[in-house]
N, C-alpha and C positions, 0 to 999 in steps of 0.2 A: 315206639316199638311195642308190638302185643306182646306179653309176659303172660306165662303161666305159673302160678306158683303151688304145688303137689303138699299138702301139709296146711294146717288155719293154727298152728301152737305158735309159741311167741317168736320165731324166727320169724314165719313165712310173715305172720302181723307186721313184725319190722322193718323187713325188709320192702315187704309186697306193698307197704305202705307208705316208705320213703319213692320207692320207684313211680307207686303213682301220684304224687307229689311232685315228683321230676317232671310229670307229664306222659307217662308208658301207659299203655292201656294193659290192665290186668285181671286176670281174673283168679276167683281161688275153686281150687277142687280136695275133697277130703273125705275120706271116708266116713267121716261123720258129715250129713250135707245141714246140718243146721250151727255148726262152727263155722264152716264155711263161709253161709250168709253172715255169721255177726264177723269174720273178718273181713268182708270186704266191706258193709257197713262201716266196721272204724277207720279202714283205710280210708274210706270216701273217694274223692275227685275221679268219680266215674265207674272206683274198682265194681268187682260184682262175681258173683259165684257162679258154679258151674256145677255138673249133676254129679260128676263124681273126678278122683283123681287123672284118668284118663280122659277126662273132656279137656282139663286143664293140661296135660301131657301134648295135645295137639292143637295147643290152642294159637301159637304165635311162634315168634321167632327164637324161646328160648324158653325153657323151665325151670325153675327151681327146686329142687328136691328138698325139701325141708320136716323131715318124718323121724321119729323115733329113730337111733341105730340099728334098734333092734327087728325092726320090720322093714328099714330103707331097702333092702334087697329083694325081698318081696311085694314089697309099694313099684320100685322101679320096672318091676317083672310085670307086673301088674295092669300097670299104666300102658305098657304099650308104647314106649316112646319111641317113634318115625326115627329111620334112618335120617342119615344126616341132622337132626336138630340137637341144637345145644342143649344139655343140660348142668346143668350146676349143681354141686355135691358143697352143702353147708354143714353136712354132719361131722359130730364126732362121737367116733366110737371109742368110749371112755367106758372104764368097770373100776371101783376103786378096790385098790392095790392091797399088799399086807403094811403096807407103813403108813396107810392111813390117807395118802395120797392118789387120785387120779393116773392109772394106767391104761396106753391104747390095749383095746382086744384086737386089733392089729397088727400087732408089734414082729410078728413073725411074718407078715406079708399072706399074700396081697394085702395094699390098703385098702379103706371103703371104697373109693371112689376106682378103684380097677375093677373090685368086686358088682359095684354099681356098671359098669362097662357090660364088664359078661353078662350083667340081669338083663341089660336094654342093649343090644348089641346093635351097632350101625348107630346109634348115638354119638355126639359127641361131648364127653365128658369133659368137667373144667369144674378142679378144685378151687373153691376159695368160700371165702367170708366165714371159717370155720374158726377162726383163733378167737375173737369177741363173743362176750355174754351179748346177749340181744337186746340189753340196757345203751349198749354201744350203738350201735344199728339206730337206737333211736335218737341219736344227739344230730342235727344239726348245724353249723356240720360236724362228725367228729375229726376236733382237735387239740390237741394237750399242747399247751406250751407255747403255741404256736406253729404245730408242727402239726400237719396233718394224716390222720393215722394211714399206714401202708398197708394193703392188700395182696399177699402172694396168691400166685395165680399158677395151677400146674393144671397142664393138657396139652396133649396130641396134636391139636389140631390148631394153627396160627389164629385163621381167622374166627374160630371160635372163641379162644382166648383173649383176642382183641373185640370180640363184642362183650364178654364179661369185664374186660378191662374197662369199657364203654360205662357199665354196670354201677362201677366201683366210681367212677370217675362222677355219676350221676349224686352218688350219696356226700361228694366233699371231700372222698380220699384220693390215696396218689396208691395205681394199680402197679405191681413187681409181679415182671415174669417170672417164674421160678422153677420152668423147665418142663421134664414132659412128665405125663401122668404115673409112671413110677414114684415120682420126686414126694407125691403126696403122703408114700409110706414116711420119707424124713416129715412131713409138715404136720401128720397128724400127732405124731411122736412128739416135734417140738410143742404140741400145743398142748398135750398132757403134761410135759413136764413145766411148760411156763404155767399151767394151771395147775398145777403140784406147787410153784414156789409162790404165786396169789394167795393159797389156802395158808401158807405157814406165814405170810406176813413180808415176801420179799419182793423186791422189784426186778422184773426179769431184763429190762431194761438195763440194769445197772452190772447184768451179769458180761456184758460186750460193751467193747469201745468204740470209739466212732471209728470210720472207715479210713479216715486217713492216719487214723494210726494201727488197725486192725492187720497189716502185715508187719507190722516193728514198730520201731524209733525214726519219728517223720523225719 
């Protein structure tokens, strides 16, 4: 699959690099164009840059949006992303809190990724790979325990989120649907607060039971 990845900071590297590792032709586009060329350098197996975020916007059968929060709306407005083409929203838009902790700038709605919708309209938007430091993204494959880590996945659109699912499936993880692109306000929420309980030293993990016991007493 050709991939475009919008962004050369340590996600799109991670990602844009395990994928062309998989075998996806990719390329990177940035507004800076000499970040660009050294991400696709590291990535190697073939990657390779592009003039700017908008060449990489139309480059293939899917984009990555991997940019500041702070400017994702304006990157995505920017770029010019083609109707119908999938895009992928890895941000999170975090500001930290009064308790010392990670909160969404979100949190009141729209999420990023609805707000990313309105910037690139006729796109098809697909939340994910937004919960991992991009330490993760580079483990192959990543998995803890033996378990391999899960991917929620929120958008609109089926077959769009079955090609991101494709995505996730490429890196060694196991992809969860996780509804339609509303759903993304609950996911970016859940990932400030499980990165609220990382920062204090706890295991967000530990805060849920497994599933067959998660409505009572099996």
């Amino acid at each position: 699959m050709r991939i475009g990845i919008i962004g050369a900071g340590n996600m799109a590297r991670a990602l844009g690099g395990q994928w062309a590792r998989a075998g996806h032709e990719v390329v990177f586009g940035a507004r800076d164009a000499a970040r660009a060329e050294e991400a696709a350098a590291l990535a190697g197996h073939g990657a390779r840059a592009v003039q700017d975020p908008a060449r990489a916007a139309e480059f293939g059968a899917a984009a990555l949006l991997a940019v500041p929060a702070g400017v994702v709306e304006e990157v995505a407005a920017a770029a010019g992303v083609a109707a119908g083409r999938v895009l992928v929203d890895c941000t999170n838009p975090l500001a930290m809190g009064a308790l010392g902790v990670p909160e969404p700038t979100t949190a009141g709605g729209p999420s990023m990724a609805e707000r990313i919708a309105a910037a690139a309209p006729g796109a098809r938007v697909v939340k994910a790979f937004n919960v991992c430091h991009e330490s993760v993204w580079r483990l192959t494959p990543p998995v803890f325990d033996g378990r391999p880590l899960a991917v929620p996945l929120c958008g609109d659109d089926p077959a769009a989120v079955s090609l991101v699912a494709g995505l996730a499936t490429d890196l060694g993880a196991t992809p969860v649907p996780a509804g339609p692109l509303p759903r993304a306000r609950l996911l970016e929420a859940a990932t400030a607060f499980a990165i609220g309980l990382w920062f204090t030293g706890h295991d967000p993990q530990a805060v849920f039971p497994p599933p067959h016991h998660a409505g009572g007493p099996a």
